[in-house]
C-alpha positions as semicolon CSV with decimal commas, in nm:
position;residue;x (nm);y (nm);z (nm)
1;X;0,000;0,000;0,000
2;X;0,117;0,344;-0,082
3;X;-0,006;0,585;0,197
4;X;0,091;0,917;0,335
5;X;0,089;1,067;0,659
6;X;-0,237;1,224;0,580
7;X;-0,415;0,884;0,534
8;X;-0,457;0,930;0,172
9;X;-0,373;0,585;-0,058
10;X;-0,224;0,608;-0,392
11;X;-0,436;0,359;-0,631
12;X;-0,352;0,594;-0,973
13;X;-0,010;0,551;-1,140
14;X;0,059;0,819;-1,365
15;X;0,376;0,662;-1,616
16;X;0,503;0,926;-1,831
17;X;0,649;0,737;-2,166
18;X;0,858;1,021;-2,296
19;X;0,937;1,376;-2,206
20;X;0,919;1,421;-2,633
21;X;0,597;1,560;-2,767
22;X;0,464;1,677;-3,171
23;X;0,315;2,009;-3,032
24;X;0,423;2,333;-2,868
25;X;0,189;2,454;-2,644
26;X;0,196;2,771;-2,513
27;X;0,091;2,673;-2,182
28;X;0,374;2,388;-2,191
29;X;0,701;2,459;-2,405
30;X;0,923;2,715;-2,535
31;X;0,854;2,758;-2,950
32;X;1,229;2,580;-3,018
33;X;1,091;2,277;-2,753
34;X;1,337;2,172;-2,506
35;X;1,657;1,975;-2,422
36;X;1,521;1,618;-2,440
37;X;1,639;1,327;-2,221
38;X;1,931;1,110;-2,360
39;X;1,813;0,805;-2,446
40;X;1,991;0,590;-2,172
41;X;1,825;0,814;-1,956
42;X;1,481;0,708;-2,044
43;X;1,290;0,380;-1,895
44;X;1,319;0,067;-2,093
45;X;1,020;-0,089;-2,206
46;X;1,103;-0,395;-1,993
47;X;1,192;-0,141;-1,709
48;X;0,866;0,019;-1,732
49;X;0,671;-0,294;-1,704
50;X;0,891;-0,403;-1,404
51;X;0,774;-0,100;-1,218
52;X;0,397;-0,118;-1,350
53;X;0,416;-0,489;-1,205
54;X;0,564;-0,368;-0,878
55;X;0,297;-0,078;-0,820
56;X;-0,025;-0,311;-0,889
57;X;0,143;-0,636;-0,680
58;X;0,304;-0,510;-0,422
59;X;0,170;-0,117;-0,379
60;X;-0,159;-0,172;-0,445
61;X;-0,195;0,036;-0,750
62;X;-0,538;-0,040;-0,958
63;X;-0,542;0,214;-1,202
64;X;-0,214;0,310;-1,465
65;X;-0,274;0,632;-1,649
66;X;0,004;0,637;-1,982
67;X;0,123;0,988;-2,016
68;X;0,421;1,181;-2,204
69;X;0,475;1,426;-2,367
70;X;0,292;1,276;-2,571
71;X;0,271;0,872;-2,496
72;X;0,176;0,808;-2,864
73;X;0,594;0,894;-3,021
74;X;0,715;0,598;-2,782
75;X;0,767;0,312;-3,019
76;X;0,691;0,041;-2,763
77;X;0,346;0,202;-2,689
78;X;0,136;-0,113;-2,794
79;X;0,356;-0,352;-2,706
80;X;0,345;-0,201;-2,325
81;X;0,006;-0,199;-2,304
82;X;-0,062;-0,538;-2,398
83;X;0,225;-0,690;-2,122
84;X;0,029;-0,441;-1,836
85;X;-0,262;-0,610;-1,953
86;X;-0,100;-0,984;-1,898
87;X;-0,043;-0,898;-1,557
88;X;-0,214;-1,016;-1,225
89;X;-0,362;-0,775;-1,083
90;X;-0,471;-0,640;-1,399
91;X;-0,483;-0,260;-1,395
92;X;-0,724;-0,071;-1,552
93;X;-0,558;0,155;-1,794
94;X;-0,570;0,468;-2,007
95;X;-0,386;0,704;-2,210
96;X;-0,364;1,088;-2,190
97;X;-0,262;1,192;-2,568
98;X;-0,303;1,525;-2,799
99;X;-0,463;1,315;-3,079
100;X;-0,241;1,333;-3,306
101;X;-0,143;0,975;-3,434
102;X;-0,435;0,805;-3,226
103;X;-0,603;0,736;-3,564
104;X;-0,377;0,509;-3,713
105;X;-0,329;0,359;-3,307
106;X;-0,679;0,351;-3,194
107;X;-0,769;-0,002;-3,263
108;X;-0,435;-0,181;-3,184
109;X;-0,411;0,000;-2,871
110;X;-0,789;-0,151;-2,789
111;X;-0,664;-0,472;-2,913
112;X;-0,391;-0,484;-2,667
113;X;-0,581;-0,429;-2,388
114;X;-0,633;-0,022;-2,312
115;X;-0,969;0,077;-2,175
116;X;-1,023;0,445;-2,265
117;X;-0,858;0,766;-2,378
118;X;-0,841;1,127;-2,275
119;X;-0,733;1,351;-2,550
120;X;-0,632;1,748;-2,525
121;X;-0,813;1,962;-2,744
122;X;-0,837;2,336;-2,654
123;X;-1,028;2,442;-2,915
124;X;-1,291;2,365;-3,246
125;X;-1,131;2,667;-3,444
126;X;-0,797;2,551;-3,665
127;X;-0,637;2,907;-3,646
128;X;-0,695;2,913;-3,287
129;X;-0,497;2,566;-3,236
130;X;-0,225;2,662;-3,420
131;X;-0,168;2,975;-3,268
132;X;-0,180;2,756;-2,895
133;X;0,019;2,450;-3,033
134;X;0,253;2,643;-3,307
135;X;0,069;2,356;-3,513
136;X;-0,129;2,300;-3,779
137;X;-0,290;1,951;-3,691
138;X;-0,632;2,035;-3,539
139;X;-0,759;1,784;-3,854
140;X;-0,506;1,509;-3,689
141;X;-0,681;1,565;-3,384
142;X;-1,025;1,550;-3,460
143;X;-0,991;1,222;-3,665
144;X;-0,803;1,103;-3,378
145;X;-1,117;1,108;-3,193
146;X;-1,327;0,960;-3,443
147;X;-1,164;0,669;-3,408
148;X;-1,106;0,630;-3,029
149;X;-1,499;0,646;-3,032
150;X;-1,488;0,360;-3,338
151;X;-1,276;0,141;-3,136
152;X;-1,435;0,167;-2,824
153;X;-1,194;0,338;-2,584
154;X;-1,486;0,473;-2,405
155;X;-1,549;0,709;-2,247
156;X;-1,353;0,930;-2,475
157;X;-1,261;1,239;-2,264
158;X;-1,186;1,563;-2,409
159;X;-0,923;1,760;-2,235
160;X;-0,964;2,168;-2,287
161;X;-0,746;2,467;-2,128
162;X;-0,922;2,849;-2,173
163;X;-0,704;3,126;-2,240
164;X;-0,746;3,468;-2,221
165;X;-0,772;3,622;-2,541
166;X;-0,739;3,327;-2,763
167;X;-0,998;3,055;-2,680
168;X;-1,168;3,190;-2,333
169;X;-1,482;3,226;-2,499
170;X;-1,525;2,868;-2,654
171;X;-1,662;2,712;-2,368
172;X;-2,046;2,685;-2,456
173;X;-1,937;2,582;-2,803
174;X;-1,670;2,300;-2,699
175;X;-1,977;2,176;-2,468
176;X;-2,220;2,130;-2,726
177;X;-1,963;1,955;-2,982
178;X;-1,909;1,714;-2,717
179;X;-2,271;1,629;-2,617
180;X;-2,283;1,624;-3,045
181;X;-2,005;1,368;-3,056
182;X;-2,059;1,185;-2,760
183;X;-1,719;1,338;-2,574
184;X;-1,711;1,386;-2,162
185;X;-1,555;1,705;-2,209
186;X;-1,323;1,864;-1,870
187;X;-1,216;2,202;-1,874
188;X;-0,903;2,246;-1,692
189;X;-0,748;2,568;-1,513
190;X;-0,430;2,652;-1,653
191;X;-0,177;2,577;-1,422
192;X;0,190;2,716;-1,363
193;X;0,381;2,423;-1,591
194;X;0,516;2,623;-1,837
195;X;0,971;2,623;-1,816
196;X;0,923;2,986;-1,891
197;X;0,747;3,036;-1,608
198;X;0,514;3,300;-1,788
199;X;0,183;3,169;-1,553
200;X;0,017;3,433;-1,363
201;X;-0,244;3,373;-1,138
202;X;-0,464;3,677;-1,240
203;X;-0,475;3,598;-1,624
204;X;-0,626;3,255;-1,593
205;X;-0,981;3,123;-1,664
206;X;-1,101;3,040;-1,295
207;X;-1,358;2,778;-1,267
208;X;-1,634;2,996;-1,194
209;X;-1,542;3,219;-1,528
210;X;-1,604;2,843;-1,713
211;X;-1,879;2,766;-1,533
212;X;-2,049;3,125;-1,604
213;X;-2,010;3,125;-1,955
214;X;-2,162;2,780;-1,974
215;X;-2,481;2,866;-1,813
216;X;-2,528;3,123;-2,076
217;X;-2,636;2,855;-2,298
218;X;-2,727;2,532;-2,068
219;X;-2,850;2,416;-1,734
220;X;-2,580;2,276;-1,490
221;X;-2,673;2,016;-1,251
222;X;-2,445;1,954;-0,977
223;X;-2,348;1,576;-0,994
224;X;-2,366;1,439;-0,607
225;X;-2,065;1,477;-0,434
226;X;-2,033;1,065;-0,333
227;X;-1,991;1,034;-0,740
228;X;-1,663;1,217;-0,717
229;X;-1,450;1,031;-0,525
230;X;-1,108;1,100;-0,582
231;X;-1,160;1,234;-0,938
232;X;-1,003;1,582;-1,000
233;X;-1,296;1,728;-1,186
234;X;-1,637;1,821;-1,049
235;X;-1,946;1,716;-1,265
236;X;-2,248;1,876;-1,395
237;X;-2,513;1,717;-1,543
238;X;-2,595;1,900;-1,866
239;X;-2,997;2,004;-1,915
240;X;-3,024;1,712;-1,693
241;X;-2,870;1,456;-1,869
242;X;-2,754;1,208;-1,895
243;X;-2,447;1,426;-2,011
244;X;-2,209;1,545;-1,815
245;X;-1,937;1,850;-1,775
246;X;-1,595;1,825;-1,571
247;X;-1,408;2,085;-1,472
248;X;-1,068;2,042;-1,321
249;X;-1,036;2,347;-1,093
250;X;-0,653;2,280;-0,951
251;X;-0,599;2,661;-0,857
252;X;-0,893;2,829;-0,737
253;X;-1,074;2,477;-0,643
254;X;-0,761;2,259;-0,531
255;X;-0,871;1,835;-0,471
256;X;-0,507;1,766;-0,291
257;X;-0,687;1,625;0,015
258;X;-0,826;1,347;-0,195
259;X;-0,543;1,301;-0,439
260;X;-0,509;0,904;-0,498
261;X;-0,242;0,943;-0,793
262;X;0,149;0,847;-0,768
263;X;0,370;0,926;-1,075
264;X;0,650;0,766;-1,284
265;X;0,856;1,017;-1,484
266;X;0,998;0,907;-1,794
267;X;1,360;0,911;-1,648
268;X;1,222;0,637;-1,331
269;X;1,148;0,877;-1,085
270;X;0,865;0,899;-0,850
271;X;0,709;1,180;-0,773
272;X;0,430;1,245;-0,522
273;X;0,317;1,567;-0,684
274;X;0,283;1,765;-1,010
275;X;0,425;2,027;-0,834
276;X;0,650;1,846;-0,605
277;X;1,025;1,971;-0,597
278;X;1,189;1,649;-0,484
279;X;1,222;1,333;-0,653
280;X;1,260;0,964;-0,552
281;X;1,521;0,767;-0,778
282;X;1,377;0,431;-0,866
283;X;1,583;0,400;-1,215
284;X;1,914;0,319;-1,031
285;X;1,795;0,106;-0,818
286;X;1,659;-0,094;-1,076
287;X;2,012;-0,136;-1,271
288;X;2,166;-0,147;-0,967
289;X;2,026;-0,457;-0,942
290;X;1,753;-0,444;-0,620
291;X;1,520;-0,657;-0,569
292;X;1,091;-0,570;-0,670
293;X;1,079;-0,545;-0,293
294;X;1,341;-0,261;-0,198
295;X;1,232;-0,098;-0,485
296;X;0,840;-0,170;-0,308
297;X;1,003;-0,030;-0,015
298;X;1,133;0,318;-0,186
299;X;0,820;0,395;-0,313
300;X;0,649;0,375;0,022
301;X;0,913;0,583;0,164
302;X;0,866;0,865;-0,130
303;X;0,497;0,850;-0,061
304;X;0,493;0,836;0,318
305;X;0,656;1,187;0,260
306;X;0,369;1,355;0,032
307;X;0,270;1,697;0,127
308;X;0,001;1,825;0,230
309;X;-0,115;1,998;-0,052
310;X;0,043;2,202;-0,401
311;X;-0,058;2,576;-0,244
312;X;-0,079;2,692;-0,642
313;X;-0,255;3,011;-0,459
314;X;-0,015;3,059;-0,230
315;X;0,215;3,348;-0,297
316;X;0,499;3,138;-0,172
317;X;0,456;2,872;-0,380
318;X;0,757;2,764;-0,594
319;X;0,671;2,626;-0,952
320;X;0,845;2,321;-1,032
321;X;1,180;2,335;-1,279
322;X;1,053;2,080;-1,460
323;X;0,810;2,117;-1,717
324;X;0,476;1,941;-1,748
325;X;0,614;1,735;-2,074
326;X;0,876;1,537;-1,827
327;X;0,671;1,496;-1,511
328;X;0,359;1,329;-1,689
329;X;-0,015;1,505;-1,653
């Protein structure tokens, strides 16, 4: 079992695949991108699996989120899934991705054994998304979810960040393309992830700003609070169903109290935290040769020492030096 001093268990693994992604983000990454991780640096596919097997037979761990960058440029993608899917416990498990690719992946990734999808999309207007990703692939992206709704990775979630003068007034629209398509759409605060540390608390779209603009156009229906668990985003039923709303309010709204999640960068360290500033080293210990059960052990130890909470709206808080692309959303 992975718990803290607070009580709280970790049952989500978060794995980050690979700190690479095909997008720039405002919100994420310089224009140029950044100084990748060396190769020997990364996780082995076998490594990865090693750890995956250690976190859902010895820790507990019932859930195993695959993140990046963007999980979809690691070769071994497939391959991984299906051995997580061999193993006993069986986790369930997903894949946070920007789309891109997931239409030629969709159905081997099913195949293999992955359960459902989230996918980032900030916006329905192509000159929009490439000013935000410094891309032109919104096409890539939207046929990417086509076909995670053809092959069944379901529910297909839809991932969307609201900017201030680029897509801040999209939220009614984004809603009814999901409820169109079928999509659980989440809106997400922006949070402070970005290496060039350009976040500022007063120029983000708050929660309530999101909610606001979507009751211009539909009724919200609190979803009752013993549905939420220890999911980040709070629900609304939309016109009462059976659709619903999420919106992931980190900032002004922060869940830390109920956080279940544990995370594997893509360099084998854990962290306890998005926005935690120390690490846990579980890559040398594994080709140092330790056994699944000290490596069991240092995991407990890194989550034993989880704090409290991320303060985001704290003016003391210190944003991480690592960007989101090699921690793993």
């Amino acid at each position: 079992m992975l718990i803290d001093t607070y009580g709280r268990v970790a049952t989500d693994l978060r794995v980050s695949l690979t700190d690479r992604c095909n997008l720039r983000c405002t919100y994420c990454m310089p224009e140029e991108g950044l100084q990748w991780l060396a190769k020997p640096e990364l996780l082995t596919d076998d490594e990865i699996v090693r750890l995956i097997d250690i976190a859902v037979r010895l820790l507990g761990v019932e859930e195993v989120r695959f993140t990046g960058g963007e999980p979809l440029l690691r070769p071994g993608l497939v391959g991984i899934v299906e051995r997580v899917a061999a193993l006993c416990p069986r986790p369930r498990m997903s894949l946070t991705t920007n789309g891109i690719g997931l239409g030629r992946t969709a159905a081997a990734l099913k195949a293999a054994g992955l359960d459902r999808v989230n996918v980032s999309l900030d916006t329905l207007r192509p000159d929009v998304f490439k000013t935000l990703t410094r891309r032109d692939r919104h096409k890539d992206v939207l046929e990417g979810l086509l076909a995670a709704r053809a092959a069944d990775l379901t529910p297909v979630k839809v991932n969307s960040v609201l900017m201030p003068g680029l897509n801040a007034d999209e939220a009614p629209d984004l809603l009814a393309w999901a409820v169109e398509h079928d999509y659980e759409l989440r809106f997400i605060e922006q949070m402070p992830l970005d290496p060039q540390h350009g976040w500022k608390r007063e120029g983000m779209v708050t929660a309530g700003d999101i909610l606001a603009s979507l009751r211009t156009r539909f009724d919200l229906t609190p979803e009752d609070a013993g549905e939420r668990g220890s999911a980040p985003a709070e629900r609304w039923l939309v016109d009462g169903g059976p659709y619903r709303v999420g919106v992931i309010a980190s900032v002004t709204r922060p869940f830390c109290a109920a956080c279940d999640r544990t995370r594997l960068t893509a360099d084998g360290q854990i962290r306890t935290c998005l926005f935690a500033t120390e690490e846990t080293d579980l890559r040398g210990a594994l080709r140092s040769g330790a056994p699944d059960e000290e490596i069991a052990r240092l995991w407990r130890v890194a989550m034993w020492g989880k704090k409290a909470g991320a303060g985001l709206d704290d003016p003391s808080f210190v944003q991480p030096d690592r960007p989101m692309s090699a921690i793993g959303g």
